[in-house]
Backbone as numpy.savetxt, mean C-alpha at the origin, in Angstrom:
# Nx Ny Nz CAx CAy CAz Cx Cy Cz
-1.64 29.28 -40.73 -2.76 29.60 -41.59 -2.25 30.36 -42.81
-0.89 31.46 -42.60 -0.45 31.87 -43.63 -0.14 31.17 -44.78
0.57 30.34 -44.50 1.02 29.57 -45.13 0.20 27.90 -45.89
-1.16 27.98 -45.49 -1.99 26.76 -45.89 -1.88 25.55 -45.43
-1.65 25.48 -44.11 -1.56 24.48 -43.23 -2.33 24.21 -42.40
-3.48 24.48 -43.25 -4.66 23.84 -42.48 -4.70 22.53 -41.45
-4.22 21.56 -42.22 -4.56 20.05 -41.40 -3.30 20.43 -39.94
-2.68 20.94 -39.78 -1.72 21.10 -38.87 -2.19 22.09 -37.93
-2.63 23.05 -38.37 -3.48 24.33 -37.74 -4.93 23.73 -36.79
-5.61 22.66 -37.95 -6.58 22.26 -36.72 -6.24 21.19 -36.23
-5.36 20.41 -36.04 -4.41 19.52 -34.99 -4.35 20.05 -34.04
-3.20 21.29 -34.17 -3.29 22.33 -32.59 -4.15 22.62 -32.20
-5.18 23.02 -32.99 -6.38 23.82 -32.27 -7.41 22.75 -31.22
-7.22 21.35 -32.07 -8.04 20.46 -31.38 -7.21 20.30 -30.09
-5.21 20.06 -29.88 -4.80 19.19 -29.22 -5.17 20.98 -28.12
-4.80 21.84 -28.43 -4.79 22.99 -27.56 -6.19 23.19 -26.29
-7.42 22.54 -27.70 -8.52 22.86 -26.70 -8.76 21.79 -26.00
-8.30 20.32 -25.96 -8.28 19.32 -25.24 -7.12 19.35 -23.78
-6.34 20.32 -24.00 -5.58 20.71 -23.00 -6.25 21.66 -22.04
-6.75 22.90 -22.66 -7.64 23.76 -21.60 -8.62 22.60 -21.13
-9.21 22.01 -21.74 -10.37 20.97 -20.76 -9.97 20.36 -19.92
-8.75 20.09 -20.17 -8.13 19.01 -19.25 -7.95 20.33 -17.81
-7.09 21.15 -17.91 -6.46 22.24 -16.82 -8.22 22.34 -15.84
-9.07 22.84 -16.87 -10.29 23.13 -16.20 -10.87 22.29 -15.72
-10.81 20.79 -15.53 -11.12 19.63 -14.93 -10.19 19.64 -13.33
-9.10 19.89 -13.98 -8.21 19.35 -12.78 -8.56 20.81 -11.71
-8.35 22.15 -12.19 -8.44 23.08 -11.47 -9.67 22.69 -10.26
-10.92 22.52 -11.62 -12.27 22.34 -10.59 -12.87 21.42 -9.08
-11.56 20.24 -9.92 -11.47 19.11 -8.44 -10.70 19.40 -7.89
-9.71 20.38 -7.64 -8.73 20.87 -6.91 -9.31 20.80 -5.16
-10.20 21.35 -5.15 -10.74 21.67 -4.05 -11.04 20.37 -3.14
-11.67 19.60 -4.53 -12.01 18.53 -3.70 -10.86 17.46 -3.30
-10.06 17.60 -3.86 -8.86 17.15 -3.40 -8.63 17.17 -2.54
-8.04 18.48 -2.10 -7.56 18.61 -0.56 -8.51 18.23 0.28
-9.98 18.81 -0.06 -10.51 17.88 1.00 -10.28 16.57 1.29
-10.12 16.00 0.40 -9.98 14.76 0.55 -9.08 13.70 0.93
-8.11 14.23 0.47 -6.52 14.00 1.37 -6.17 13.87 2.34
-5.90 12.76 3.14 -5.99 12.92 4.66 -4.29 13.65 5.65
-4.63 14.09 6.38 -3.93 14.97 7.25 -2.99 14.38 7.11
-1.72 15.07 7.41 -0.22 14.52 7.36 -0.02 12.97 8.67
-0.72 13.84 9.85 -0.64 12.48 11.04 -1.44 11.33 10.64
-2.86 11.83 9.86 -3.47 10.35 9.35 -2.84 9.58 8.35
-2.10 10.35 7.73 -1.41 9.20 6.39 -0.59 8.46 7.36
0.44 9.45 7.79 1.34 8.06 8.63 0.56 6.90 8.90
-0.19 7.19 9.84 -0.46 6.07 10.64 -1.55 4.94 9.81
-1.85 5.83 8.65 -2.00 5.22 7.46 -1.14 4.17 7.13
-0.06 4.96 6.26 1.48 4.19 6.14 1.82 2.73 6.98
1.46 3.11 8.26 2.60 2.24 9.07 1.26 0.96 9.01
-0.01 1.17 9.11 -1.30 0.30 8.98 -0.64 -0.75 7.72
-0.70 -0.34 6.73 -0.01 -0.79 5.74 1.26 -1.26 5.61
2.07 -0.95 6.02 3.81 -1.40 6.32 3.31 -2.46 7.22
2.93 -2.44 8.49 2.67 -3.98 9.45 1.83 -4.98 9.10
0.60 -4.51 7.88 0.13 -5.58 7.34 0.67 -6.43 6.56
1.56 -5.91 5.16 2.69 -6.27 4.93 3.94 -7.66 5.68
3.87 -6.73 6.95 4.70 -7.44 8.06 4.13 -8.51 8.12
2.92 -8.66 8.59 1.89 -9.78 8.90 2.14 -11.18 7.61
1.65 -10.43 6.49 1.74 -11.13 5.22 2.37 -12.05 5.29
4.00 -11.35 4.83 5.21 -11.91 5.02 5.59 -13.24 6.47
5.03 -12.64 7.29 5.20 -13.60 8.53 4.37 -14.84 8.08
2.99 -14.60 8.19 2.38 -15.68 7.75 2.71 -16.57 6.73
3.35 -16.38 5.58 4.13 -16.98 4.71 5.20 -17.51 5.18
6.10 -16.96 5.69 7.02 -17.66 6.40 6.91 -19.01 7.47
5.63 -18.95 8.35 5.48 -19.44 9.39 4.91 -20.73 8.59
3.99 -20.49 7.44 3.19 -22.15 6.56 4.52 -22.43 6.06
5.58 -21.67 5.51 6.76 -22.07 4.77 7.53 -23.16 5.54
7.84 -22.96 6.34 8.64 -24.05 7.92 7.67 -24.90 8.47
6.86 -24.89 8.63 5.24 -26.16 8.82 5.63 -27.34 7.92
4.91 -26.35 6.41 5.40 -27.24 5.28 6.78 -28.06 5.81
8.24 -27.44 5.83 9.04 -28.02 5.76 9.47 -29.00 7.06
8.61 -28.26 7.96 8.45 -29.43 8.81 7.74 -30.56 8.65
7.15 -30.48 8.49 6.02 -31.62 7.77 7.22 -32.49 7.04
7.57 -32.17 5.86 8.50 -33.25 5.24 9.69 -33.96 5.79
10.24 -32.99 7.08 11.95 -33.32 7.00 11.78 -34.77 8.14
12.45 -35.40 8.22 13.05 -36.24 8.81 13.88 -36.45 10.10
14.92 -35.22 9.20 16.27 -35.24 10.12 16.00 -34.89 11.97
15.61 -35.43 12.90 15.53 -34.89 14.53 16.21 -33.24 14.88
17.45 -33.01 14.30 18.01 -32.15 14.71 17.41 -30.48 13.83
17.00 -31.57 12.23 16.75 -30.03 11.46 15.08 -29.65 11.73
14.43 -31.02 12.28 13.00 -30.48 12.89 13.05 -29.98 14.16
14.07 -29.78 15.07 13.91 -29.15 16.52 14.47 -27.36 15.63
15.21 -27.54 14.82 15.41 -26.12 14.50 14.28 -25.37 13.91
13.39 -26.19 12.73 12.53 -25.99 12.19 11.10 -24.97 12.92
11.06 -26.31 13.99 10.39 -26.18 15.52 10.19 -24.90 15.76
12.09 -24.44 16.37 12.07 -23.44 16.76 12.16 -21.94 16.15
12.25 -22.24 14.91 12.08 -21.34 13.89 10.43 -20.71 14.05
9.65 -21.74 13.50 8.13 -21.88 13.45 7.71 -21.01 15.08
8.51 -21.46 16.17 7.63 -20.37 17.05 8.36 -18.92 17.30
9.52 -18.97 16.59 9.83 -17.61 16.54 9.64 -16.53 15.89
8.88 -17.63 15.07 8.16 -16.49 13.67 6.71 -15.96 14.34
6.04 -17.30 14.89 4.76 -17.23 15.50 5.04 -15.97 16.67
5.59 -15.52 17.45 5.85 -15.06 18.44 5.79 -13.68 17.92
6.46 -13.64 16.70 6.89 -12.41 15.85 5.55 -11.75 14.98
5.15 -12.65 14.81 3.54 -12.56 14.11 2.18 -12.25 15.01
2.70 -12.50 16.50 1.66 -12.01 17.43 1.71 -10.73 18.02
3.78 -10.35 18.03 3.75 -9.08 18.14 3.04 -8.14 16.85
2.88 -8.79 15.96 2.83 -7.50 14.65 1.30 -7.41 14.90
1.21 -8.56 14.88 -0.64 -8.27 14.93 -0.98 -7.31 15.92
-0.66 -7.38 17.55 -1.08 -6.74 18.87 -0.34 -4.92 18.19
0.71 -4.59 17.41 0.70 -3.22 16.76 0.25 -2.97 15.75
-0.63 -4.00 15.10 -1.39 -3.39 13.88 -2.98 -3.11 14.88
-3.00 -3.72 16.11 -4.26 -4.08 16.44 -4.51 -2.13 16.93
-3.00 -1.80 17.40 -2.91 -0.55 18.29 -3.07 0.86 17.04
-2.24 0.04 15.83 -2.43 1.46 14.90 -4.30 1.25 14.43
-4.51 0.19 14.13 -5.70 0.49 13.65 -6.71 1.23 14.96
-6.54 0.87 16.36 -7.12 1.55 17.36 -7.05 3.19 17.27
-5.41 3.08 16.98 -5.00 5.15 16.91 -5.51 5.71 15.58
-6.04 4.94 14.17 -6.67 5.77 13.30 -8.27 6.02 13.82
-9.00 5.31 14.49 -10.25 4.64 14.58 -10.13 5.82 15.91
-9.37 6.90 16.88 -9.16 7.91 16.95 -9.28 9.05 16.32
-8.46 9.10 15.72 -8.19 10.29 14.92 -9.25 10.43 13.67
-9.59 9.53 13.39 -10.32 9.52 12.27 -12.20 9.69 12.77
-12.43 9.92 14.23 -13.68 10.21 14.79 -14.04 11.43 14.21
């Protein structure tokens, strides 16, 4: 201001008081935050809900991926592999499901 720097002076002043609004926003939901945040044991099992669905995903993609390529191939020897690919994925995809079936049971717990 000493110096006549007005347009610079109310720059700060605007960017300064858009900063306290901001602090006093975040302070005020603070609270509600934590409420809201779920417990360290619920995120995991959060987490892992999510990591085996994932799992699932991926399987299922895999398992139409070898169908498909069963479907096209020809060769006797590369469709018995194909074959056995396709139910080892399937096998793998029934385990993930029966532990997504168990985590979603243990949030549907904890989360009473």
């Amino acid at each position: 201001v000493e110096q006549q720097q007005l347009p610079q002076v109310a720059w700060l002043a605007e960017h300064l008081a858009a900063q306290l609004e901001a602090i006093a926003r975040e302070a005020s939901a603070w609270s509600l935050r934590e409420w809201d945040s779920a417990p360290p044991k619920i995120a995991r099992w959060q987490r892992k809900r999510i990591q085996h669905q994932d799992f699932e995903r991926r399987l299922r993609e895999m398992v139409a991926e070898r169908r498909a390529r069963l479907a096209r191939v020809t060769d006797l020897v590369e469709q018995q592999t194909l074959h056995r690919e396709v139910e080892a994925y399937e096998a793998r995809l029934a385990r993930c499901r029966h532990a997504l079936e168990k985590i979603e049971n243990r949030l549907a717990r904890l989360t009473r």
